[in-house]
FISELUM-465454 format. One record per residue (C-alpha): residue in one letter; chain; x, y, z. Coordinates in steps of 0.1 Angstrom, whole numbers, plus 2048, in hexadecimal, padded with zeros to 3 digits. Example, Ala and Ser with C-alpha at 12.3 -4.5 7.8 and 13.67 -1.06 7.14 Angstrom:
(r A A (87B 7D3 84E))
(r S A (889 7F5 847))
END
This chain:
(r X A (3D5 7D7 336))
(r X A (3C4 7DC 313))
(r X A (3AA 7CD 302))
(r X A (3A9 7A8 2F1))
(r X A (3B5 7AA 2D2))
(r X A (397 7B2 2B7))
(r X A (384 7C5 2D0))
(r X A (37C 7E9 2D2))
(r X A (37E 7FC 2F5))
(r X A (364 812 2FF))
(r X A (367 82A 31A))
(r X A (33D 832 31E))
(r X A (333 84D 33D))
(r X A (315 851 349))
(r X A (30D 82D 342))
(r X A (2FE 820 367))
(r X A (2D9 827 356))
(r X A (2C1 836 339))
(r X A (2D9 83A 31A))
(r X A (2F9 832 32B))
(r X A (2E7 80F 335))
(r X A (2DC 801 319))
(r X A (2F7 80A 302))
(r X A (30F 7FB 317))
(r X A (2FA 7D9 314))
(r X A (2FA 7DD 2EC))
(r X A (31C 7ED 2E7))
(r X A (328 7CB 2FD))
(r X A (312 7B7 2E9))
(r X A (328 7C4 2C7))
(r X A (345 7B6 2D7))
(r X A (358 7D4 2E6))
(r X A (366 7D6 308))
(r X A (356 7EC 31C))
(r X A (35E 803 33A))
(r X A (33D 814 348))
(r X A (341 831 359))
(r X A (328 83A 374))
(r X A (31F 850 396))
(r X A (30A 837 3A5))
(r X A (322 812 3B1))
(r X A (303 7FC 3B4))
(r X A (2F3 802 392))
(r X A (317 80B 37F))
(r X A (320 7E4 38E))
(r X A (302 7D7 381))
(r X A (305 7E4 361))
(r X A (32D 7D6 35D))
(r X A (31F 7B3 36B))
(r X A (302 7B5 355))
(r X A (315 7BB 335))
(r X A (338 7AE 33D))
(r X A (34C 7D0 341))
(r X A (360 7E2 359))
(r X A (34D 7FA 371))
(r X A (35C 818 376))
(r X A (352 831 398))
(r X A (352 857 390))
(r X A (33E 874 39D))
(r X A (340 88F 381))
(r X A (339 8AE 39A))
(r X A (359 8A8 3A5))
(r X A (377 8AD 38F))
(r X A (38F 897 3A6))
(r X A (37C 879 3A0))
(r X A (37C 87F 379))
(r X A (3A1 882 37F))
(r X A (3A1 860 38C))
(r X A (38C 854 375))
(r X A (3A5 85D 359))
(r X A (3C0 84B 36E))
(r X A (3AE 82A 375))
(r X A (39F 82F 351))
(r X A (3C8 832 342))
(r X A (3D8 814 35B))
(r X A (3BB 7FD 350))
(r X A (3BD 802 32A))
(r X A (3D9 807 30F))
(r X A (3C0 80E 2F8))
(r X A (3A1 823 2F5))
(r X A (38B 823 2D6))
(r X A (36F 837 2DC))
(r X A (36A 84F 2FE))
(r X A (343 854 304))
(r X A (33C 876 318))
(r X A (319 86B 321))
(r X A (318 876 343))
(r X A (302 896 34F))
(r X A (2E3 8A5 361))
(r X A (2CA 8BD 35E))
(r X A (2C0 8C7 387))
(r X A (2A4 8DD 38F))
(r X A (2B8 8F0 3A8))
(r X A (2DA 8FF 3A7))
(r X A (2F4 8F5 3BC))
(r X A (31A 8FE 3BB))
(r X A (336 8DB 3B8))
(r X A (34F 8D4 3CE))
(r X A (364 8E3 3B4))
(r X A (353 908 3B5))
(r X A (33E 903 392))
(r X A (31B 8FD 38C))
(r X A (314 8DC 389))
(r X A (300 8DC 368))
(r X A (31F 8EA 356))
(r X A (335 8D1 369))
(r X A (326 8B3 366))
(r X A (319 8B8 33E))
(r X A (33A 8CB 32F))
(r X A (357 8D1 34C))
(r X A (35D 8AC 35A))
(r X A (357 89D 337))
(r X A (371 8BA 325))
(r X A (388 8AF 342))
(r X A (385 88A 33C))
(r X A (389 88E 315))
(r X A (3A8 8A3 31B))
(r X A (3B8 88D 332))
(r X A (3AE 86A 31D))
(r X A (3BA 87E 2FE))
(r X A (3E0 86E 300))
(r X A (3D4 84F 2FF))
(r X A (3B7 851 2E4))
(r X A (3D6 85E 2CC))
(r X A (3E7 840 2D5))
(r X A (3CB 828 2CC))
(r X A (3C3 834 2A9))
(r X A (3E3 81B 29F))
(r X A (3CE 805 2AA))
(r X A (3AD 80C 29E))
(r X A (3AE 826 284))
(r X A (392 833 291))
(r X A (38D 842 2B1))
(r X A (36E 858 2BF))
(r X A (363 86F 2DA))
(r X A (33C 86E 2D8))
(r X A (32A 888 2F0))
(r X A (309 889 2FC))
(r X A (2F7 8AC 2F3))
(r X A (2D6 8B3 2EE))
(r X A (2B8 8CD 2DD))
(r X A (2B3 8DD 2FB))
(r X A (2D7 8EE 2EC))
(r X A (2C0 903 2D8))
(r X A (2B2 918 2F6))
(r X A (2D9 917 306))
(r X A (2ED 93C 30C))
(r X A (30C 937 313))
(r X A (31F 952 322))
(r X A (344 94C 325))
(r X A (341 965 345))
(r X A (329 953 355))
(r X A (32C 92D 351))
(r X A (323 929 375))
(r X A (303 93B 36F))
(r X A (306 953 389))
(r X A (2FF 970 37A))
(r X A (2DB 964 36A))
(r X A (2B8 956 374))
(r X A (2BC 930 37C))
(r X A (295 928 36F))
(r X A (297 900 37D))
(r X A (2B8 8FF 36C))
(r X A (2A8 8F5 346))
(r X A (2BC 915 333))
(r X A (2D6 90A 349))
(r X A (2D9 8E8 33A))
(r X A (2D3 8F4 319))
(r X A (2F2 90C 318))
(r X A (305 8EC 327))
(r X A (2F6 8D7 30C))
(r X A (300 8F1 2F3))
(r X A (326 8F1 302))
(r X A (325 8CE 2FD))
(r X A (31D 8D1 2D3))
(r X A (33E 8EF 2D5))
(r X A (352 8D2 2E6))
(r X A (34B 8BC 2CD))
(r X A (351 8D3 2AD))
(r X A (36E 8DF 2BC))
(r X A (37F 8C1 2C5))
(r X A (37C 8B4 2A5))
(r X A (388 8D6 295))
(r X A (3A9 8D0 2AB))
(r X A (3B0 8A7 2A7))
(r X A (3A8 8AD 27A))
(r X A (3C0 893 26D))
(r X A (3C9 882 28C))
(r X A (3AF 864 288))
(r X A (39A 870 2A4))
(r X A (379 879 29F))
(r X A (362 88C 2B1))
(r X A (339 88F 2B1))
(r X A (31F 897 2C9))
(r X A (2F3 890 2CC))
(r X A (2D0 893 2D3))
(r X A (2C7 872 2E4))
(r X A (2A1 87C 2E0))
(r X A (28B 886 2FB))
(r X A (289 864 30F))
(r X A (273 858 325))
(r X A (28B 84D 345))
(r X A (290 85F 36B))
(r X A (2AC 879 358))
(r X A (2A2 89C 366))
(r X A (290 88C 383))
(r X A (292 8A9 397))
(r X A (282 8C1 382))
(r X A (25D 8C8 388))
(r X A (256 8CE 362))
(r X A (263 8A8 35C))
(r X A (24B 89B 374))
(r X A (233 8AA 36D))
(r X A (238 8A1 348))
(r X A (23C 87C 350))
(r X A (21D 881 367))
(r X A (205 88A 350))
(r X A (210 872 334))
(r X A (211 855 34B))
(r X A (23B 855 347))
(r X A (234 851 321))
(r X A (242 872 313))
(r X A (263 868 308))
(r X A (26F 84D 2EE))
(r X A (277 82E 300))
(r X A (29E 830 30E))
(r X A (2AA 811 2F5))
(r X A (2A1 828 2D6))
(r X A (2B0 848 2EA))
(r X A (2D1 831 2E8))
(r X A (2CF 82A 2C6))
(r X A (2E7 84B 2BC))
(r X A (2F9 845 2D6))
(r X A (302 81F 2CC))
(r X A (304 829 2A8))
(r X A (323 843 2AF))
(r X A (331 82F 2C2))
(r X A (332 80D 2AD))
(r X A (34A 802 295))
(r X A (33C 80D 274))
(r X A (346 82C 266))
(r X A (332 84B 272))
(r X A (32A 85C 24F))
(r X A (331 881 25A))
(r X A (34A 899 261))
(r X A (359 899 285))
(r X A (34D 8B3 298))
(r X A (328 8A9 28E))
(r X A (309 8AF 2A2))
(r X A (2ED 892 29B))
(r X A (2CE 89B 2A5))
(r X A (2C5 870 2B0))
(r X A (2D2 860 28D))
(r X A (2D0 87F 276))
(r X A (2F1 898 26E))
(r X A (2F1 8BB 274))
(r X A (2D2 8BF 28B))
(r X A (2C8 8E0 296))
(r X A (2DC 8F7 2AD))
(r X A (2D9 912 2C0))
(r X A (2EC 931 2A9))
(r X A (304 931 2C4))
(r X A (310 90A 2BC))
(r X A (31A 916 297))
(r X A (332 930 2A8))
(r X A (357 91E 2A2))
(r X A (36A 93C 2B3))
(r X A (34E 93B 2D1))
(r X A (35C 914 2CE))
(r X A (382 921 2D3))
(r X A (378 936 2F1))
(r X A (366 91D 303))
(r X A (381 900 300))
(r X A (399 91B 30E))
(r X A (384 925 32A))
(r X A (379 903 333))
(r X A (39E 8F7 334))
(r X A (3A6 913 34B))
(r X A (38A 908 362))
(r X A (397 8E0 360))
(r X A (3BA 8EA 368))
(r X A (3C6 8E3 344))
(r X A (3DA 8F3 32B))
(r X A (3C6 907 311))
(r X A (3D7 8F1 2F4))
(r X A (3CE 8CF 2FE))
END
């Protein structure tokens, strides 16, 4: 099946709540056909029925249901116009997947590399269509305090601290993604960005004591309200043109926010994509 002629399909993860949520009810609002993506079945239904899209089910700590994912995703729709890699986690504690990885760095960069890759045939297919298709990733600032250590992804080797540098270096790997995807698809009419939703006042991080305590003390008013946290989100992902190079980082709606040192590294970029490929199963030169 594809979409009705005229409309644009978005693929958006991560979309059963906060962000993922509400952009789904304006991006449906815009006229695209939507598939949300989401862990949870009773509020990823909700969210289709609410907005008039297709739910999707996928737990991203497990790499055979991203491979699913991808298959439903490819036997639903002949076209894909924009992917959204919005799903991800910060946890307090760390805990190993089914899969053998830490599930920070699997659910923020491994299952959403994984997805891209395996979407990526039919994203080159749909630029006939379109002219202008997009994979738009979810980062975030807390890149800045990120190491990433191609030897120890799984963080194994260093102090978990409630898992924020943890996060970070995932967020961080995120941003590579990004610049590095859209160093590899240059001329192919696929673009590629990634952004700092703000810090947002909704249950993300829930398990982390810092978090709660922060909402706590402010009376759950620390964070910019979720709809304006979408508002990046919604704004790469729409129609109109996007005003910057792929491979972008916003920081919310501004260009070329501020990275860790690490982010600006395009050969640290290279490495990455060909571990994390590795890791996925994949071939280094998807």
């Amino acid at each position: 099946m594809t979409a009705p002629q005229g409309r644009r399909t978005i693929v958006l993860t991560g979309a059963s709540s906060g962000i993922g949520a509400v952009a789904a009810e304006r991006l449906a609002e815009l006229g695209n056909d939507l598939a949300v993506v989401g862990r949870d079945p009773e509020r990823t239904r909700a969210v289709a029925e609410r907005v008039g899209a297709t739910p999707f089910l996928a737990d991203f700590e497990r790499l055979d249901d991203v491979r699913a994912l991808a298959a439903a995703l490819l036997d639903r729709y002949e076209r894909i116009d924009v992917l959204v890699n919005n799903a991800g986690g910060l946890y307090h504690e760390r805990a190993v997947t089914a899969d053998g990885h830490e599930r920070t760095i699997q659910a923020n960069h491994l299952a959403p590399f994984l997805l891209t890759a395996l979407l990526l045939p039919r994203l080159r297919e749909s630029v006939a269509a379109s002219g202008d298709v997009r994979v738009v990733s979810t980062a975030s600032l807390a890149n800045r305090f990120g190491d990433l250590r191609l030897d120890d992804l799984d963080w194994e080797k260093r102090r978990w601290r409630g898992g924020w540098r943890a996060y970070g270096t995932a967020k961080l790997a995120t941003i590579l993604f990004a610049a590095e995807l859209g160093e590899r698809l240059t001329g192919t009419g696929i673009s590629a960005y990634s952004f700092h939703p703000g810090t947002i006042a909704t249950n993300f991080g829930a398990s982390s004591p810092l978090i709660r305590f922060g909402s706590a003390v402010t009376r759950g008013g620390y964070g910019i309200p979720v709809a304006e946290g979408a508002a990046p989100l919604i704004r790469l992902s729409a129609e109109a043109p996007v005003g910057a190079p792929s491979g972008t980082y916003f920081d919310r709606l501004t260009a070329n926010g501020r990275t860790a040192a690490q982010a600006k590294d395009a050969q640290l970029g290279r490495d990455l994509w060909g571990v994390t490929a590795k890791l996925v199963g994949l071939e280094t030169h998807v």
